[in-house]
N, CA, C and O atoms as a DFTB+ gen file, in Angstrom:
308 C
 N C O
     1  1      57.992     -95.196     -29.872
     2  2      58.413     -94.060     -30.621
     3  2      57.325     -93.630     -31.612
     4  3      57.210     -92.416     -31.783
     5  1      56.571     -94.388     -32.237
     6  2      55.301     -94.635     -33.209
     7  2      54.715     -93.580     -32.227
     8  3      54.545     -92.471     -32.734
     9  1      54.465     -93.679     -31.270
    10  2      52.991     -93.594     -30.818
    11  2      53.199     -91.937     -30.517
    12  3      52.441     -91.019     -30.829
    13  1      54.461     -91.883     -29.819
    14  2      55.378     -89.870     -29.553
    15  2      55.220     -89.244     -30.594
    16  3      54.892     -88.058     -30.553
    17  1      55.452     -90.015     -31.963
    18  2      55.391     -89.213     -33.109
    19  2      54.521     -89.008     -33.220
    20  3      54.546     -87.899     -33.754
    21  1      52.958     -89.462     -33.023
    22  2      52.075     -89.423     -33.385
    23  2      51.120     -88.246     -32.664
    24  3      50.270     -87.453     -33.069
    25  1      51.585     -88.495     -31.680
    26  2      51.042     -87.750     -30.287
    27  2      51.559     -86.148     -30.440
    28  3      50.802     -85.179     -30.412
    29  1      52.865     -86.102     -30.589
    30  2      53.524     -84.462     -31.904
    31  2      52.944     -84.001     -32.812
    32  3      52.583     -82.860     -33.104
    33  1      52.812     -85.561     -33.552
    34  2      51.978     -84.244     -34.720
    35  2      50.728     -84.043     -34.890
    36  3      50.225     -83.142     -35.561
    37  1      50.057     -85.067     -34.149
    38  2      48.454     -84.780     -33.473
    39  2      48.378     -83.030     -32.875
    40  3      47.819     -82.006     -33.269
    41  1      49.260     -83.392     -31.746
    42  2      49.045     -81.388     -30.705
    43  2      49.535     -80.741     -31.771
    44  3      48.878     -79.704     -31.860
    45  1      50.631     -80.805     -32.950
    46  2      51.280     -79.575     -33.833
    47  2      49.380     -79.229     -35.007
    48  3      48.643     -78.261     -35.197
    49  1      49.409     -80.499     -35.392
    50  2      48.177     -80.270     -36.066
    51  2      46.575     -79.701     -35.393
    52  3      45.700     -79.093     -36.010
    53  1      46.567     -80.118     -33.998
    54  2      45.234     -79.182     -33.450
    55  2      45.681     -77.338     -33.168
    56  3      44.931     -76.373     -33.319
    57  1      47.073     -77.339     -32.746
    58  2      47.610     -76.223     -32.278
    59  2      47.421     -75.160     -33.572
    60  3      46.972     -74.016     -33.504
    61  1      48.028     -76.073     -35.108
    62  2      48.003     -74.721     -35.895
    63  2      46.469     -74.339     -36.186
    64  3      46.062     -73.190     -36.352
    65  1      45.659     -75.557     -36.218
    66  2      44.053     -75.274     -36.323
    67  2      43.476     -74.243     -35.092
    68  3      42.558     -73.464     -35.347
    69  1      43.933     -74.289     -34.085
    70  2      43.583     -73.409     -33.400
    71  2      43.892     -72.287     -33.304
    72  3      43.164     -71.375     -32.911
    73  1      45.182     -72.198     -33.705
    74  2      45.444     -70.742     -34.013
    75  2      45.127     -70.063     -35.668
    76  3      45.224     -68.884     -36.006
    77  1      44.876     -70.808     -36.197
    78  2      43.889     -70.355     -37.418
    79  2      42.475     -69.634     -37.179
    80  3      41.972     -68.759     -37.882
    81  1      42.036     -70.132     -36.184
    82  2      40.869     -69.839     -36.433
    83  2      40.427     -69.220     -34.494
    84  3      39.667     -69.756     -33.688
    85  1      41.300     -67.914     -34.336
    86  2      41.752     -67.875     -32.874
    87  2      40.509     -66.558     -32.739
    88  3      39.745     -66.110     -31.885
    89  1      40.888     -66.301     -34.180
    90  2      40.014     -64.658     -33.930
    91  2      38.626     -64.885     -34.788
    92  3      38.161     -63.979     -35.479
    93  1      38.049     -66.098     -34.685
    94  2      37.053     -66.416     -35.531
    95  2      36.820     -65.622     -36.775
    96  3      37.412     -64.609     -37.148
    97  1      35.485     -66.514     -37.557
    98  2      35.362     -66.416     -38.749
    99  2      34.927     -64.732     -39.042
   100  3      34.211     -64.160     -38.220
   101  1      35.394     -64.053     -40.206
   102  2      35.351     -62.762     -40.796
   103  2      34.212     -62.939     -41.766
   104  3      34.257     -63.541     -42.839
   105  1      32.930     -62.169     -41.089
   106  2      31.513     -62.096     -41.880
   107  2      31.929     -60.645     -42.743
   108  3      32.334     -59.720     -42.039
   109  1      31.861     -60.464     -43.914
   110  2      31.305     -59.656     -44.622
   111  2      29.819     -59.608     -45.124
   112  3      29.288     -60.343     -45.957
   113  1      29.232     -58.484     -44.362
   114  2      28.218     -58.451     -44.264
   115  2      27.837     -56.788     -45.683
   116  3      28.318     -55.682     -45.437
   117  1      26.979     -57.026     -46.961
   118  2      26.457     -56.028     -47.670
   119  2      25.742     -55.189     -47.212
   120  3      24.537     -55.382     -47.047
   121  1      26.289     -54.191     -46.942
   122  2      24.803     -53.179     -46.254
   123  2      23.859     -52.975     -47.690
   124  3      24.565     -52.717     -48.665
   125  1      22.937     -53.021     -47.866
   126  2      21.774     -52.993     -49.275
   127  2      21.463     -51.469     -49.166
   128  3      21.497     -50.955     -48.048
   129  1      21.177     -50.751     -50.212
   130  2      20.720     -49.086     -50.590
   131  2      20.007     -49.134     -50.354
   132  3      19.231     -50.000     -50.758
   133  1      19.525     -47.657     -48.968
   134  2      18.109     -47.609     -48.518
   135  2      17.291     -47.061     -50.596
   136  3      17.737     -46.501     -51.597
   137  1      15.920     -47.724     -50.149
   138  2      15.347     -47.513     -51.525
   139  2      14.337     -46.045     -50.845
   140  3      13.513     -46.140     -49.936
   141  1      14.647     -44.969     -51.470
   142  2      13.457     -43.621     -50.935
   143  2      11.930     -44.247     -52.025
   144  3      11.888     -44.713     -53.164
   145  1      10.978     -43.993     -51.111
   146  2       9.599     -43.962     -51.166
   147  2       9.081     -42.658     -51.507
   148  3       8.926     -41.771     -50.667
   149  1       8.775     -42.520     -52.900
   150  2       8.226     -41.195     -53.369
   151  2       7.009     -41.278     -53.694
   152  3       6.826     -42.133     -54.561
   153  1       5.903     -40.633     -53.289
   154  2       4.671     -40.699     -53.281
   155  2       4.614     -39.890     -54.802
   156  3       5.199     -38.883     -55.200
   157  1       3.590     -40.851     -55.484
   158  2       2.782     -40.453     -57.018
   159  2       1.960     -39.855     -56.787
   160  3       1.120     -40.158     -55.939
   161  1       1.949     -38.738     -57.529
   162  2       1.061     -37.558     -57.945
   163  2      -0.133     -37.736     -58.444
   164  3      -0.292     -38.079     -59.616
   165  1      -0.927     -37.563     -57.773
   166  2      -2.234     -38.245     -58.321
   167  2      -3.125     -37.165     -59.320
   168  3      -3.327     -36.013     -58.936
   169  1      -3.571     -37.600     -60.474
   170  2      -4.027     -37.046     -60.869
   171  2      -5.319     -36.961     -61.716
   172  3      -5.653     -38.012     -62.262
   173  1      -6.167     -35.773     -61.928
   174  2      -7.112     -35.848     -62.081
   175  2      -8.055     -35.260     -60.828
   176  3      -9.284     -35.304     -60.888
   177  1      -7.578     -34.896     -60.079
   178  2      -7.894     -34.749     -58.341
   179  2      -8.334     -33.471     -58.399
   180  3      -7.675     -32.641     -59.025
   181  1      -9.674     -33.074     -57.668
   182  2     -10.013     -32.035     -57.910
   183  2      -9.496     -31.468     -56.415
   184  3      -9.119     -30.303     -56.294
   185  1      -9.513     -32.196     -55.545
   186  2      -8.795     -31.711     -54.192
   187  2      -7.961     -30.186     -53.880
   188  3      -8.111     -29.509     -52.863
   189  1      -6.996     -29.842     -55.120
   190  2      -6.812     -28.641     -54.852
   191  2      -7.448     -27.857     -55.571
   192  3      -6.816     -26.817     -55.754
   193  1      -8.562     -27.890     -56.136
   194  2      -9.482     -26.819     -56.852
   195  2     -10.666     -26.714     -56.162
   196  3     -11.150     -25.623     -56.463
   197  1     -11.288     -27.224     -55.485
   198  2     -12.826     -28.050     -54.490
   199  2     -12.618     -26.433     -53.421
   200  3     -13.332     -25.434     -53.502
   201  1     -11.247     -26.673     -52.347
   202  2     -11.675     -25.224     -51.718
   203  2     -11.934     -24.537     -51.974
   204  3     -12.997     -24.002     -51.661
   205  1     -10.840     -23.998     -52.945
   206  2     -10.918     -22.002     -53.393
   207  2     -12.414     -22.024     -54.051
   208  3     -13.270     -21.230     -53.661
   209  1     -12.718     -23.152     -55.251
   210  2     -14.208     -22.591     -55.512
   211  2     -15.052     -22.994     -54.338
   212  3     -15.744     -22.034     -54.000
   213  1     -15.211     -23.819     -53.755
   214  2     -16.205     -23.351     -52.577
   215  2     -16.352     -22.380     -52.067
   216  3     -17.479     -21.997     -51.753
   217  1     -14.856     -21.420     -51.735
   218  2     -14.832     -20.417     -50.645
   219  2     -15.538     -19.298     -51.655
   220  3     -16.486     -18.720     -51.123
   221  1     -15.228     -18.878     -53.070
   222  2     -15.529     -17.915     -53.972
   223  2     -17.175     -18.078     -53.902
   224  3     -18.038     -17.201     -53.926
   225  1     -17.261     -19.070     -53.837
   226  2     -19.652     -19.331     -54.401
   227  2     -19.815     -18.954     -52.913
   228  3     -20.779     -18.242     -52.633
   229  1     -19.139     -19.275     -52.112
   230  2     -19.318     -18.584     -50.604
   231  2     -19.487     -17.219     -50.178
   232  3     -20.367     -16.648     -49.534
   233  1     -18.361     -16.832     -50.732
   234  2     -18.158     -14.906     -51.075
   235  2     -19.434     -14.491     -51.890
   236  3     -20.134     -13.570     -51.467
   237  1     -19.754     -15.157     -53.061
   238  2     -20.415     -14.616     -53.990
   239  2     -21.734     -14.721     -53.006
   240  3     -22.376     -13.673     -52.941
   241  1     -22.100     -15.527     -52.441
   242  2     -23.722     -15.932     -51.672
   243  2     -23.852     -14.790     -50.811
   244  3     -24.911     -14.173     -50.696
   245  1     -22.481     -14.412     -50.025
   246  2     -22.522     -13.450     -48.811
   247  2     -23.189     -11.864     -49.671
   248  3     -24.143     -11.146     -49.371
   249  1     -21.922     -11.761     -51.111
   250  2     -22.857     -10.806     -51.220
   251  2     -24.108     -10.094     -51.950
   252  3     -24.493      -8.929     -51.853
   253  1     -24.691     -11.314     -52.818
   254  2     -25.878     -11.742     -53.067
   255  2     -26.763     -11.479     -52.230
   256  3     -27.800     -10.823     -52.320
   257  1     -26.132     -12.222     -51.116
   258  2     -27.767     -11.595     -49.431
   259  2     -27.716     -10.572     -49.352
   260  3     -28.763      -9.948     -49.181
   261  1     -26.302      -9.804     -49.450
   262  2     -26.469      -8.612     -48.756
   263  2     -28.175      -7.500     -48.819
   264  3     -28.777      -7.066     -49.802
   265  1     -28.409      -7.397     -47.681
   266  2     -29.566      -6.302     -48.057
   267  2     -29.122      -4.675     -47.417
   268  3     -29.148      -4.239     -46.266
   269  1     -28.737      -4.068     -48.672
   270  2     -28.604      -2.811     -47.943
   271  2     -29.896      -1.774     -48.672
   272  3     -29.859      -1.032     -49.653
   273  1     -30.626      -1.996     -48.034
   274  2     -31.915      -0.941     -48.617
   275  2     -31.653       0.201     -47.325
   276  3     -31.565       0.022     -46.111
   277  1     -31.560       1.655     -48.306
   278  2     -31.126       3.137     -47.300
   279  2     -32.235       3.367     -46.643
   280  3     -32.220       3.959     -45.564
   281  1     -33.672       2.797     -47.380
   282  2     -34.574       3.365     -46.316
   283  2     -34.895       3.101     -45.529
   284  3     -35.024       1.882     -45.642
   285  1     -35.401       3.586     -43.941
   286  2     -35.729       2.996     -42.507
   287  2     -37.068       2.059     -42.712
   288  3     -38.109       2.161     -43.361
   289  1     -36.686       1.421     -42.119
   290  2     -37.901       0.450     -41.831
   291  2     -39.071       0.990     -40.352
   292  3     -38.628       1.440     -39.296
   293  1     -40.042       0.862     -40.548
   294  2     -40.943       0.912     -40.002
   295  2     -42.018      -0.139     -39.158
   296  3     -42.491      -1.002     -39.898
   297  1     -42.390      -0.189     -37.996
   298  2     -42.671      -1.630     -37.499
   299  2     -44.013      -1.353     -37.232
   300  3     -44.615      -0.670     -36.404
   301  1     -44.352      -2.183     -38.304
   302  2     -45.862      -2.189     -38.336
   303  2     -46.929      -2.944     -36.785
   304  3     -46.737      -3.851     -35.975
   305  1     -47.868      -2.091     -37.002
   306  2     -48.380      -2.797     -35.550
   307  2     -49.987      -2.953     -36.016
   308  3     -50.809      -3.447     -35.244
C-alpha cells in the first residue's frame, strides 16, 4: 500500500509539473529606443564659401581678358 501511495503521488506530482510548465517559459523581452545619429555641424569650414568665391575671381578673370578693341586688325606680312 506504501509503495501505491507513493507511486500516486509521484505521477500527481510530475503531472501538475508538467502541466505548469506545458506552454513553456514567458520571455519578456525590452525592445531598447532606437538612439537617432545626428551629424555635428562643423564649424569654421570654409567649404560653403571656397565655391561661390572661386566661381566670382573666375567671372572677374573672364572679364578682365576680355579684349574688345573696335579696331580691325591687320596681318602683317
Amino acid at each position: 500500500m506504501k509503495k501505491l501511495t507513493a507511486l500516486v503521488a509521484s505521477a500527481a506530482l510530475v503531472s501538475s509539473t508538467m502541466a505548469a510548465f506545458a506552454g513553456g517559459p514567458v520571455v519578456v523581452v525590452d525592445e531598447a529606443e532606437p538612439v537617432a545619429v545626428v551629424a555635428a555641424e562643423e564649424t569654421g569650414s570654409l567649404g560653403g564659401v571656397l565655391l561661390p568665391v572661386l566661381g566670382a575671381a573666375a567671372i572677374i578673370a573672364l572679364i578682365a581678358s576680355d579684349d574688345n578693341d573696335s579696331s580691325p586688325t591687320t596681318p602683317e606680312e
